[in-house]
N, CA, C and O atoms as CSV, one atom per row, in Angstrom:
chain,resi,resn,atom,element,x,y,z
A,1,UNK,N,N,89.977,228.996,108.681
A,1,UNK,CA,C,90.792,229.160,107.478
A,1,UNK,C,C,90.559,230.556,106.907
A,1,UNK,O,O,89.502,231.146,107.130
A,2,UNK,N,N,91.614,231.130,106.116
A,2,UNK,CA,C,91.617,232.570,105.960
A,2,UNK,C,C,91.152,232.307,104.239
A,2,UNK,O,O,91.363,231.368,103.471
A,3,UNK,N,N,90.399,233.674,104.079
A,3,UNK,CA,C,89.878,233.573,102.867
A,3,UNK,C,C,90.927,234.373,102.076
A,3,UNK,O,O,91.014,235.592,102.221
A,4,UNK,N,N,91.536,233.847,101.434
A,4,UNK,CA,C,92.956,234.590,100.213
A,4,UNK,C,C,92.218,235.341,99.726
A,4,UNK,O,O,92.515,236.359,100.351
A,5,UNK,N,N,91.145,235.735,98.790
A,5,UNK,CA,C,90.501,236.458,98.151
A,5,UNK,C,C,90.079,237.706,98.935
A,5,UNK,O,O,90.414,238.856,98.650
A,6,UNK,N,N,89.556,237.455,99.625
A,6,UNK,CA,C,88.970,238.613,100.932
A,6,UNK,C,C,90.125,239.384,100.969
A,6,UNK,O,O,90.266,240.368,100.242
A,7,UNK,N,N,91.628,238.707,102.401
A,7,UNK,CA,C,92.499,239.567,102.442
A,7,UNK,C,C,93.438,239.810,101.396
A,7,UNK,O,O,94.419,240.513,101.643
A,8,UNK,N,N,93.249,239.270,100.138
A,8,UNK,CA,C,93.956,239.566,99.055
A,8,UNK,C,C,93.214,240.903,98.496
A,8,UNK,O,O,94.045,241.767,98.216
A,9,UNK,N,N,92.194,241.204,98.317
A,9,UNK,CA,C,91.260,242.950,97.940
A,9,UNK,C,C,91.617,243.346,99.213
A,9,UNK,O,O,92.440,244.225,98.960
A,10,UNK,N,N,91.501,243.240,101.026
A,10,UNK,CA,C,91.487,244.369,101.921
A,10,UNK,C,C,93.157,245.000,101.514
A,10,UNK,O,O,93.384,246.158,101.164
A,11,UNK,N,N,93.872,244.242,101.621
A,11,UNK,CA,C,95.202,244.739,101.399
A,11,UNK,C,C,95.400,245.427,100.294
A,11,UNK,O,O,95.782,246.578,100.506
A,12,UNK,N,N,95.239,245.046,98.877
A,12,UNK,CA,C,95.403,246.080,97.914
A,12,UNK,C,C,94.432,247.037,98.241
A,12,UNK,O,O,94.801,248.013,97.588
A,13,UNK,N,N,93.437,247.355,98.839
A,13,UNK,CA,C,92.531,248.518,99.155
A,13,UNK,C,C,93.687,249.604,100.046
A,13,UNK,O,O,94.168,250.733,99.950
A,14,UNK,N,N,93.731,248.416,100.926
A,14,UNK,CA,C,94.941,249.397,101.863
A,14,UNK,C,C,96.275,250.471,101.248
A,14,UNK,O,O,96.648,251.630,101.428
A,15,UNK,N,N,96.692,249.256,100.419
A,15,UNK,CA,C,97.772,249.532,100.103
A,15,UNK,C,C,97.568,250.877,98.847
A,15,UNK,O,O,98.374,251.801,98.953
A,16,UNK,N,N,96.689,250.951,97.890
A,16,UNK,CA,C,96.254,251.582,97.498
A,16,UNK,C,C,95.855,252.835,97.374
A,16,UNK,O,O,95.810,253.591,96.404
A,17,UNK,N,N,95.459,252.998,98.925
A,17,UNK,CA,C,94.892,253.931,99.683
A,17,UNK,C,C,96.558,255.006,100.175
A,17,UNK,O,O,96.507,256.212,100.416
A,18,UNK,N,N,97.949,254.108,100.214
A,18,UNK,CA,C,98.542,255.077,101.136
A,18,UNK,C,C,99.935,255.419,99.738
A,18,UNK,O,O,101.020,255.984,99.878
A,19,UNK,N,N,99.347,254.846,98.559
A,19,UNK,CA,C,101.062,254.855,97.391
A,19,UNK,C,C,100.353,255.325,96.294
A,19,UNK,O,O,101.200,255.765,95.517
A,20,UNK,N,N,99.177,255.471,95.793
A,20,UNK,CA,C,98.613,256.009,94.802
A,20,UNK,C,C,99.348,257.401,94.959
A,20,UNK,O,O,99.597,257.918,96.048
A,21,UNK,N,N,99.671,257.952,93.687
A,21,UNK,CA,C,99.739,257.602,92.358
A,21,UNK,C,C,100.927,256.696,92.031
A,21,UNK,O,O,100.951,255.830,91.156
A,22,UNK,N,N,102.138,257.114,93.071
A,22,UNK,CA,C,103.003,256.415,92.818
A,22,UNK,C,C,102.623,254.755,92.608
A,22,UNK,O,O,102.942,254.080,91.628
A,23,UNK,N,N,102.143,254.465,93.352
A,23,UNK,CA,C,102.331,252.968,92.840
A,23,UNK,C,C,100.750,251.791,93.282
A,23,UNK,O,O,100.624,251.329,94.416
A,24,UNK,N,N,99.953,251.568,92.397
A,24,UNK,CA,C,99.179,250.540,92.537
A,24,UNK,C,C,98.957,249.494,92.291
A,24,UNK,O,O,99.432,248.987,91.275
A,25,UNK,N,N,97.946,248.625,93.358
A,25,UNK,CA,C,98.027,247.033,93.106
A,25,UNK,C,C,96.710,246.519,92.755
A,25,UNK,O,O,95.872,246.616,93.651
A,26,UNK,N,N,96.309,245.960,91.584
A,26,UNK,CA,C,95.201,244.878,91.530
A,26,UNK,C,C,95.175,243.379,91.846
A,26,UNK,O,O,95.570,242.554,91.022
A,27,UNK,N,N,94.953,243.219,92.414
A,27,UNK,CA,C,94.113,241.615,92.490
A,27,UNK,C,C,94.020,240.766,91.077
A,27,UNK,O,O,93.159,241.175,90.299
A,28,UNK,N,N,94.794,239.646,90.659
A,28,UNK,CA,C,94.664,239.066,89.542
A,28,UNK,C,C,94.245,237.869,89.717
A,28,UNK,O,O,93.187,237.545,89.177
A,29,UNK,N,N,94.850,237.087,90.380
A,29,UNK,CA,C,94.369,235.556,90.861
A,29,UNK,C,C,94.637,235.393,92.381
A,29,UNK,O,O,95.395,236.152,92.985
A,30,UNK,N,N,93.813,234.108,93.114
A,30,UNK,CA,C,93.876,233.582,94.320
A,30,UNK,C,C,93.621,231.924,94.466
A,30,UNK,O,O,92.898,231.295,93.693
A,31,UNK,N,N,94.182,231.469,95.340
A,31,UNK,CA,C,94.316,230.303,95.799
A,31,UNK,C,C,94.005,229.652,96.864
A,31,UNK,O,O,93.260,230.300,97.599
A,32,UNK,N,N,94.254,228.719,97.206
A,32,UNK,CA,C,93.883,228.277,99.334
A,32,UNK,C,C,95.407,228.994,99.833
A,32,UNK,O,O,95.529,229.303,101.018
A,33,UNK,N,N,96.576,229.241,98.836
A,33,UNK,CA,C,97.762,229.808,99.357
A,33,UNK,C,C,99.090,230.545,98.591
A,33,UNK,O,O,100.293,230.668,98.818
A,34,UNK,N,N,97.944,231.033,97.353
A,34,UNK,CA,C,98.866,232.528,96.761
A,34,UNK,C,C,98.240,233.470,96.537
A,34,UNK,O,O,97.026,233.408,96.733
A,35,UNK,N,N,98.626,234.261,96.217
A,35,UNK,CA,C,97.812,235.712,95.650
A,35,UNK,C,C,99.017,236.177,94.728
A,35,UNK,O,O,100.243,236.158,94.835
A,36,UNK,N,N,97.929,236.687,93.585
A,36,UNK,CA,C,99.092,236.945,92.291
A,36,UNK,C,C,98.451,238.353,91.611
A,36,UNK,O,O,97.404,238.337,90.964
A,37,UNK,N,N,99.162,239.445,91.833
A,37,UNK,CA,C,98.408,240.978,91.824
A,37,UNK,C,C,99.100,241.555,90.635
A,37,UNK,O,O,100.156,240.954,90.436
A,38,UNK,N,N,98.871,242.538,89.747
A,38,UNK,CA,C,99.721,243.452,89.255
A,38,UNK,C,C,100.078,245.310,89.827
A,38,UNK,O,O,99.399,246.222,90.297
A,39,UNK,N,N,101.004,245.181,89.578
A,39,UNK,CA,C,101.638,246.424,90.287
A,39,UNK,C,C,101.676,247.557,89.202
A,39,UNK,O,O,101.966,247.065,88.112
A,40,UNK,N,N,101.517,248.645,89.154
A,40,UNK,CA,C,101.460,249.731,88.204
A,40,UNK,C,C,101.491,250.954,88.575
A,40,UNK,O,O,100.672,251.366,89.397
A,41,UNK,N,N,102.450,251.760,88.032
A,41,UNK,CA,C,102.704,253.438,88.610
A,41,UNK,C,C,104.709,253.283,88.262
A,41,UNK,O,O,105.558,252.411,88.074
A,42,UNK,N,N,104.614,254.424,88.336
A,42,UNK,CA,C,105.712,255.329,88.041
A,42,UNK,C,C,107.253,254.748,89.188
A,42,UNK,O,O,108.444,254.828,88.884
A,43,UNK,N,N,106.735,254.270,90.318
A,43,UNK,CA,C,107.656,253.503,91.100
A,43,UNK,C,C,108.431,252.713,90.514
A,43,UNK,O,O,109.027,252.165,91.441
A,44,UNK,N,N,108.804,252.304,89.578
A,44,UNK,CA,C,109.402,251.588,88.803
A,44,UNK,C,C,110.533,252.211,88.922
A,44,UNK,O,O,111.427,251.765,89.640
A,45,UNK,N,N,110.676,253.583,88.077
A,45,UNK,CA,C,112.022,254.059,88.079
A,45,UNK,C,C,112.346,254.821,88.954
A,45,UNK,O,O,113.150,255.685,88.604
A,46,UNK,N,N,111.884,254.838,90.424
A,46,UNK,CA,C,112.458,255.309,91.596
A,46,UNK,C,C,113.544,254.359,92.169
A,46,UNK,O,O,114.059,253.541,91.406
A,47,UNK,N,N,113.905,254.417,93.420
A,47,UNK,CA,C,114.579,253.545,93.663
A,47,UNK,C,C,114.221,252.883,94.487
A,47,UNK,O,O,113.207,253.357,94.998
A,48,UNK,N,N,114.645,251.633,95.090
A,48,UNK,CA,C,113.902,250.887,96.134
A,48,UNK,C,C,112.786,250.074,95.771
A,48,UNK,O,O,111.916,249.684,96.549
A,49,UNK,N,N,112.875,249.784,94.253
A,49,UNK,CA,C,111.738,248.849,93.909
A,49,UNK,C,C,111.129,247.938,94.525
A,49,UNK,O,O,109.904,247.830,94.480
A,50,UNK,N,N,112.075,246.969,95.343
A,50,UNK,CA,C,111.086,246.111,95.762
A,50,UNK,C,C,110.924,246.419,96.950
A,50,UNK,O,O,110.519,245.416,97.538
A,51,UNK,N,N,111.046,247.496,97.811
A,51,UNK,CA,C,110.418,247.843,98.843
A,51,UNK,C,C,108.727,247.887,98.647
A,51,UNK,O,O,107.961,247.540,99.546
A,52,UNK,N,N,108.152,248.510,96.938
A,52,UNK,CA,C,107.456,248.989,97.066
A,52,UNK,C,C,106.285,247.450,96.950
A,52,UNK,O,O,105.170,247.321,97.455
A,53,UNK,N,N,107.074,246.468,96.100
A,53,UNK,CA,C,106.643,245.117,96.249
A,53,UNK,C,C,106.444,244.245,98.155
A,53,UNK,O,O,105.720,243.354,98.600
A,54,UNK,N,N,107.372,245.009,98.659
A,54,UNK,CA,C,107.597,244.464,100.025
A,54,UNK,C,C,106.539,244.497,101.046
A,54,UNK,O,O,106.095,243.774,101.938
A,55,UNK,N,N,106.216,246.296,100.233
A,55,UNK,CA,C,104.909,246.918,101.063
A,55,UNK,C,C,103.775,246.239,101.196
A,55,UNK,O,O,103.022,246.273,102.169
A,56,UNK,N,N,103.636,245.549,100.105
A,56,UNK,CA,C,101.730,244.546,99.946
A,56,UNK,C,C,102.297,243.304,100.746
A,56,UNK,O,O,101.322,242.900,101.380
A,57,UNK,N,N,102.932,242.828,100.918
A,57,UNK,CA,C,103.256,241.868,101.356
A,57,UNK,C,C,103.681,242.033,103.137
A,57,UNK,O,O,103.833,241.082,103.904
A,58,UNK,N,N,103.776,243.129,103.402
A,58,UNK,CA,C,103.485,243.610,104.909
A,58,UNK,C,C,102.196,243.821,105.392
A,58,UNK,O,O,101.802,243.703,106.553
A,59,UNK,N,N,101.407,244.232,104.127
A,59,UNK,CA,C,99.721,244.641,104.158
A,59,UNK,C,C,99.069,242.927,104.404
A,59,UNK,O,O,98.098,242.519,105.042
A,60,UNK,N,N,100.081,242.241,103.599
A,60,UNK,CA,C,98.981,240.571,103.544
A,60,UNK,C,C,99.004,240.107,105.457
A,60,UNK,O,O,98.124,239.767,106.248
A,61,UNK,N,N,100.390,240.312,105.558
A,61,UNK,CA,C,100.996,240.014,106.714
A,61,UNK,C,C,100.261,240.861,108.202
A,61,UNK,O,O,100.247,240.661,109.417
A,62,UNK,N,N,99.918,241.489,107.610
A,62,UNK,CA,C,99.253,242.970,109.028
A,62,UNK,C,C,97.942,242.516,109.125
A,62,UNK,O,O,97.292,242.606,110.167
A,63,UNK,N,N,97.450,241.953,107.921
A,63,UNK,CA,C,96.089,241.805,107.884
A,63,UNK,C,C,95.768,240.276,108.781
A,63,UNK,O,O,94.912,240.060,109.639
A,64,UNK,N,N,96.750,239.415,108.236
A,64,UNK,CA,C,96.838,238.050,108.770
A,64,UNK,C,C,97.397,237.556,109.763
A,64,UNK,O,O,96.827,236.614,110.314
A,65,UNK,N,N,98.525,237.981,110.228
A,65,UNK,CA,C,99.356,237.144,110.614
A,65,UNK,C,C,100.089,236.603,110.433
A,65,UNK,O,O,100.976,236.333,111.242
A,66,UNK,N,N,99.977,236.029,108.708
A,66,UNK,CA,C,100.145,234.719,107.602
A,66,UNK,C,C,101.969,235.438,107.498
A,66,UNK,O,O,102.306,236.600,107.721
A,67,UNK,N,N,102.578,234.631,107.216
A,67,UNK,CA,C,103.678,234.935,106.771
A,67,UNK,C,C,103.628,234.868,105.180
A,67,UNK,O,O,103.005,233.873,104.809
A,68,UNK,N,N,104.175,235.753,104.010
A,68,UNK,CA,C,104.253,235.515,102.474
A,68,UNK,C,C,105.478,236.184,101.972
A,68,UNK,O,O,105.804,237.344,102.223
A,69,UNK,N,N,106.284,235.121,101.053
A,69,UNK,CA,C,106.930,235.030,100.195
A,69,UNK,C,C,106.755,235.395,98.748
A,69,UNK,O,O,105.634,235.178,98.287
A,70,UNK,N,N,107.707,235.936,97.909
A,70,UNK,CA,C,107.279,236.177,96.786
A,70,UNK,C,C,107.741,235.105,95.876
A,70,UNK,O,O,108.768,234.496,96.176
A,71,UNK,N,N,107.328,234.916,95.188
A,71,UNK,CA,C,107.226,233.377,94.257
A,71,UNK,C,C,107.637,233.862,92.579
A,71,UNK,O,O,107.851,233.069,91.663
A,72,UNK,N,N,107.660,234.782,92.521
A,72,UNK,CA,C,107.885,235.296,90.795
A,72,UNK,C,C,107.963,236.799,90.814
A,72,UNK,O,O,107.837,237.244,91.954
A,73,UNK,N,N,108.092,237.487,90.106
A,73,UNK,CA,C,107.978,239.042,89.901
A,73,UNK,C,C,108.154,238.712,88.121
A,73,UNK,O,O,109.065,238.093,87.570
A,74,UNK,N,N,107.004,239.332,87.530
A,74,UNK,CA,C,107.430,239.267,85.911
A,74,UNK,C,C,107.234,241.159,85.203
A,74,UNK,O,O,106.349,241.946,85.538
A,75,UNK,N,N,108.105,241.359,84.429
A,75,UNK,CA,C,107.344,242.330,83.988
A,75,UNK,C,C,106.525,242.487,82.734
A,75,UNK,O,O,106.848,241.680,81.862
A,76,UNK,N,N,105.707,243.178,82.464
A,76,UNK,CA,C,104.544,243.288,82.071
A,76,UNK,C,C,104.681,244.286,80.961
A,76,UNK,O,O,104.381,243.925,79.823
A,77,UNK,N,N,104.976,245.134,81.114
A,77,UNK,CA,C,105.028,246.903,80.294
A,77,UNK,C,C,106.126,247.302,81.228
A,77,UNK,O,O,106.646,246.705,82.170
A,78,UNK,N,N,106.330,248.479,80.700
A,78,UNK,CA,C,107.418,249.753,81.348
A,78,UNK,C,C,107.250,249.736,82.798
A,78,UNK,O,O,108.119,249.452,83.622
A,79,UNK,N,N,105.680,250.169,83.086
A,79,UNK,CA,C,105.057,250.110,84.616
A,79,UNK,C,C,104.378,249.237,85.083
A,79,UNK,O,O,103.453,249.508,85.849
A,80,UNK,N,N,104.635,248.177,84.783
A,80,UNK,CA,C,103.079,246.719,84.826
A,80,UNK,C,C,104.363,245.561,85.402
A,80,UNK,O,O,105.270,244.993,84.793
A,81,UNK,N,N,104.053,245.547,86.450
A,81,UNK,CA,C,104.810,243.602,86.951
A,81,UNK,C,C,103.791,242.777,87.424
A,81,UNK,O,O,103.062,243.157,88.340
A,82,UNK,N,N,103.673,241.762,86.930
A,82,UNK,CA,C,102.599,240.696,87.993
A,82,UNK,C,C,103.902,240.107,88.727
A,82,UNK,O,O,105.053,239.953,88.319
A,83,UNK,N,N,103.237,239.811,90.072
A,83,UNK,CA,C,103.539,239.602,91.337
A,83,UNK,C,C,103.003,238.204,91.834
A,83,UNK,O,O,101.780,238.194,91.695
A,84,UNK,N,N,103.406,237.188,92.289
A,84,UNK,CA,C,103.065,235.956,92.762
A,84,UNK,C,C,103.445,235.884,94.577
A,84,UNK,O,O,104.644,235.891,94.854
A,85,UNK,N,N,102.827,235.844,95.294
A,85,UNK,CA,C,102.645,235.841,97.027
A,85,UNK,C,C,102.655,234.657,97.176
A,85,UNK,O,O,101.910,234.118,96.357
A,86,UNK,N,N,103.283,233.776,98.018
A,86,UNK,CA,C,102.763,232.380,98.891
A,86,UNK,C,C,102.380,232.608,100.114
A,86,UNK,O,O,102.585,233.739,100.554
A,87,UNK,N,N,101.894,231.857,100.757
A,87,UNK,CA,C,101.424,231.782,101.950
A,87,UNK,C,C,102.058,230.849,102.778
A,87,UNK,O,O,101.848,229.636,102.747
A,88,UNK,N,N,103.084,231.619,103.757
A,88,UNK,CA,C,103.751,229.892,104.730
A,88,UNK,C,C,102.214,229.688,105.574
A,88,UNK,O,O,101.771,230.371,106.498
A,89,UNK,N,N,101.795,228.871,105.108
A,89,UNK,CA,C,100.805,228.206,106.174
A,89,UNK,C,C,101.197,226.629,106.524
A,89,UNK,O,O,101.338,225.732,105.694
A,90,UNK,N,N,101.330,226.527,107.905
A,90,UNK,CA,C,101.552,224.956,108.234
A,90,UNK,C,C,100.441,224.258,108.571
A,90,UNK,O,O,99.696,224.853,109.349
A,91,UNK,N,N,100.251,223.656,108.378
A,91,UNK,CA,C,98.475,222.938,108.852
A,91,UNK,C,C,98.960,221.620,109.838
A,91,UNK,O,O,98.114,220.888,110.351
């Protein structure tokens, strides 16, 4: 079984690592099968927003295998969205 918490920090590390300044992700909550992050940076008013949402969710996926869906997008501030991930896991 995959630890959500674990590849929920390697991925925002990752992801972190290649969109800073434009755009970063924290880690807010985890589950046996979501991850729920906030997003922050200036990407907002570029275009292609949810590409940049798309991106962590290729990072969950690269890391895993796991297939994830997004479950909510809320916004927060000007530059602040929390983000909700599922996990298709079939058992």
């Amino acid at each position: 079984m995959i630890e959500m918490k674990k590849l929920a920090n390697e991925a925002a590390e990752r992801y972190n690592r290649y969109r800073f300044p434009e755009a970063t992700v924290k880690v807010l909550n985890t589950t046996d099968n979501s991850i729920e992050v906030l997003f922050e940076g200036p990407f907002v008013n570029s275009c292609c927003f949810y590409d940049w949402i798309d991106d962590y969710k290729i990072e969950l996926m690269d890391l895993s295998g796991i297939k994830f869906e997004i479950l909510d997008i809320e916004q927060i501030d000007i530059e602040k969205f929390k983000v909700k991930f599922k996990a298709n896991i079939t058992r």
